[in-house]
Steps between C-alpha positions, in 0.01 A plus 500: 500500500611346851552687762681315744409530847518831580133655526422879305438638851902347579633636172365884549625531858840413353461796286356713757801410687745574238269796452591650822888454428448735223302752698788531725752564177301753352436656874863536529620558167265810470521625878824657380386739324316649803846494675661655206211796475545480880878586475528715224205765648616525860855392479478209786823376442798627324561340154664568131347435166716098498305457848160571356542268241636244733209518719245461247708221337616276806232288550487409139910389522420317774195335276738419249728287735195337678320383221866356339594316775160358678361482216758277338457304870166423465536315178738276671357484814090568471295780528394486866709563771624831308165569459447543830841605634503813308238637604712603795669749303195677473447527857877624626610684244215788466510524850874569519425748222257687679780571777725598296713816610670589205538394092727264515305264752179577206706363254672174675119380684314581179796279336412220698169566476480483115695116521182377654271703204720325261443154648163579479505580148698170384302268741167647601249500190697170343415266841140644408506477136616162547223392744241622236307295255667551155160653341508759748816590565531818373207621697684394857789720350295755426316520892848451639626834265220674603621569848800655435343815366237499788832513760662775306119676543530427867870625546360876348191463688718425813728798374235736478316427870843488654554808352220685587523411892927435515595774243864453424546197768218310246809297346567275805129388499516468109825302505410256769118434480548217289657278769150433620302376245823284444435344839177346429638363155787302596264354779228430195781319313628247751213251445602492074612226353785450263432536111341180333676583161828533669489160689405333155763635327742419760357173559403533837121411406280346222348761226145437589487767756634784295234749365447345100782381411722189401800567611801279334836693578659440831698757673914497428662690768807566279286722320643798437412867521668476104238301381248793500756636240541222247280376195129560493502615872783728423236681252217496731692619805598787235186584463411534836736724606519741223115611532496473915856731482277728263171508759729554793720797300139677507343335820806590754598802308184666518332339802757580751459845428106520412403766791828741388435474165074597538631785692603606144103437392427798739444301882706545747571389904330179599223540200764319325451220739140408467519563112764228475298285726190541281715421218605159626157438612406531165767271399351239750167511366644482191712194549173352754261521202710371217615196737373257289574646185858303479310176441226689247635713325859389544862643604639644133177700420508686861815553497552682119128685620706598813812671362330643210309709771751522747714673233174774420501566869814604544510692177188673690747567818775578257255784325350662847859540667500797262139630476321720732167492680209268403668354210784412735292321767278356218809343328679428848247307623340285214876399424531350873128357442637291194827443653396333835190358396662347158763364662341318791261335179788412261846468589536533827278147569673340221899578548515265794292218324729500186787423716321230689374344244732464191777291731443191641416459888874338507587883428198688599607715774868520329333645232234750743793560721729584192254669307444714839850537578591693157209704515554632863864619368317680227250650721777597745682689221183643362411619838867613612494692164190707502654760701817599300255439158226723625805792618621438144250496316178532678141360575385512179820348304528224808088399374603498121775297529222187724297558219705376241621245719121405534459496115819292465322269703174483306704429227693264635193319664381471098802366369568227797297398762304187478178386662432231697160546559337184516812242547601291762842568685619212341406562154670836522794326662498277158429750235769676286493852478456628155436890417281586776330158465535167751500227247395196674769230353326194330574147656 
């Protein structure tokens, strides 16, 4: 298989790159809930039950309209310049956070904050995916995934120091120490150049430098955001968002929440803290060791392996809410065990490369920045509901309900999702979906 004239050395610092992008969304999706603990133990800032929510929630709306619109920009206008530009938001935005002086100001920066994570989303892991050879694609996805769950480890880790040396004040360091790191990446990313695949399809370069491929449809820019929605795409963009709304129910539901909802697993202050941390450095090692697994053991059998457990984890969580003693911190903890580590191996590295893959690169970050944009709105609600459902109902009934959301997803993952394991862009481009099969069309 060619591989154009981009060297394997080239193609993994594009992922590494793309990596770090995601290590600054799951930093600052996940510092939150430090905040949150922050606020709802010592009372820094005045606030009502629709604030809370809002605050956890924000950055996720603002995902939601960042991945829409720049995503949508970069299939009409490349990959690059965004790629770099938005970085930016990264760098302002926590730091305006961090100053913050009341709840409001949380809410509006980590808005603005959350337009760059969804830009990130929509464009970060498809310039990568598309620099990759085709027979290792899913690996680059899978290194650039795995650094999301080692930022949300950081952002506890960073919760707990601050904590233990800032007490209460901890939130400003939490909020803003993400601004450096972001720095140094934006500076990494000015030498990149702009996607091979993406000139080729818009004609802007000849196919022999894109990663495997043979690229034969050139770009329309009156391509609409519609077409995602009509004929074979129309099922395939389906499928896509029904399973990531399903992960992101659970992910953003629970996640957001993780250290108040161990306190009910019998830990309490900062403890909380470094367990969560530990938990998503699990999920890291998890995600880091199965990297590869994508490309050999392939997307649909990781992902059906991943809900399945996912679902028997939070049954676990579901179950200790209402025991007592070792059986509660037995069953607390093994059902975080399979829930971080299981999803880092199955469907949290394969969400993302679903919705690259099955459109073409005419609608690639369309679909990414689509596919992200729905989600985030999902997340947000799951997120701004948790509160009111936990008053209502409580812990325990809040954990049953994500694990039949998790089982509809197994399910669903059984019924529908194909797997491209194996193919080409292109081929899966020219296939016909057909029952959770790709049938390549004969010529």
């Amino acid at each position: 298989m060619p591989t154009g004239s981009i060297s394997i050395r080239s193609y993994r610092k594009y992922a590494l790159l793309s990596g770090m992008g995601y290590f600054l969304d799951g930093y600052n999706l996940t510092v939150v809930a430090v905040f949150t603990f922050i606020l709802s133990t010592y009372g820094i800032m005045q606030y009502t039950p629709f604030e809370m929510g809002f605050v956890s929630g924000s950055a996720l709306l603002g995902a939601m309209a960042g991945a829409i619109l720049l995503g949508r920009y970069s299939d009409l206008s490349g990959r690059r310049y965004i790629y770099i530009l938005y970085v930016a938001f990264f760098i302002i935005f926590p730091l305006l956070s961090s100053i913050s002086t009341n709840i409001i100001e949380v809410i509006v920066f980590r808005f603005l904050l959350g337009i760059g994570i969804g830009a990130d989303y929509a464009i970060g892991p498809v310039y990568s995916t598309e620099m990759y050879p085709d027979r290792k694609r899913g690996t680059g996805y899978g290194m650039v995934w795995a650094f999301w769950s080692l930022g949300a480890s950081v952002a506890f880790i960073i919760g707990y120091s601050g904590f233990a040396f800032l007490g209460a004040q901890s939130w400003r360091l939490a909020l803003g120490f993400s601004a450096a790191p972001a720095v140094g990446l934006i500076l990494l990313r000015a030498g990149i150049p702009e996607s091979e695949r993406w000139k080729s399809a818009s004609g802007k370069t000849s196919t022999k430098n894109v990663q495997g491929t043979h690229t034969r449809k050139k770009f329309d820019s009156k391509t609409s955001l519609s077409s995602i929605f009509r004929g074979d795409y129309g099922k395939r963009t389906a499928i896509i968002w029904i399973q990531w709304i399903l992960l992101d129910i659970g992910s953003y539901g629970f996640g957001l929440y993780a250290p108040l909802i161990i306190g009910n697993f019998g830990f309490h202050g900062s403890e909380t803290f470094l367990i969560t941390s530990s938990l998503y450095a699990i999920g890291f090692i998890g995600a880091f060791v199965s990297m590869s697994w994508n490309d050999t053991i392939g997307r649909r059998p990781l992902q059906i392996f991943g809900f399945g457990f996912m679902a028997l984890g939070m049954a676990l969580m579901a179950l200790a809410v209402n025991l007592r003693g070792l059986s509660m911190i037995l069953s607390g903890i093994v059902g975080l065990i399979l829930w971080f580590g299981v999803e880092n191996i199955g469907p949290g590295k394969t969400m993302g490369l679903y919705a690259i893959e099955l459109l073409p690169t005419r609608l690639r970050s369309t679909s990414m920045g689509a596919a992200t944009g729905i989600t985030r709105l999902v997340s947000f609600l799951s997120a701004f509901e948790f509160p009111y459902i936990a008053v209502t109902i409580g812990a325990s009934g809040f954990l049953y309900i994500l694990f039949f959301v998790m089982l509809g997803a197994f399910l669903f993952t059984i019924l529908f999702t194909p797997e491209t394991r194996g193919l080409t862009l292109d081929e899966i481009e020219d296939a016909v979906y057909s029952r959770h099969n790709l049938v390549q069309k004969k010529n």
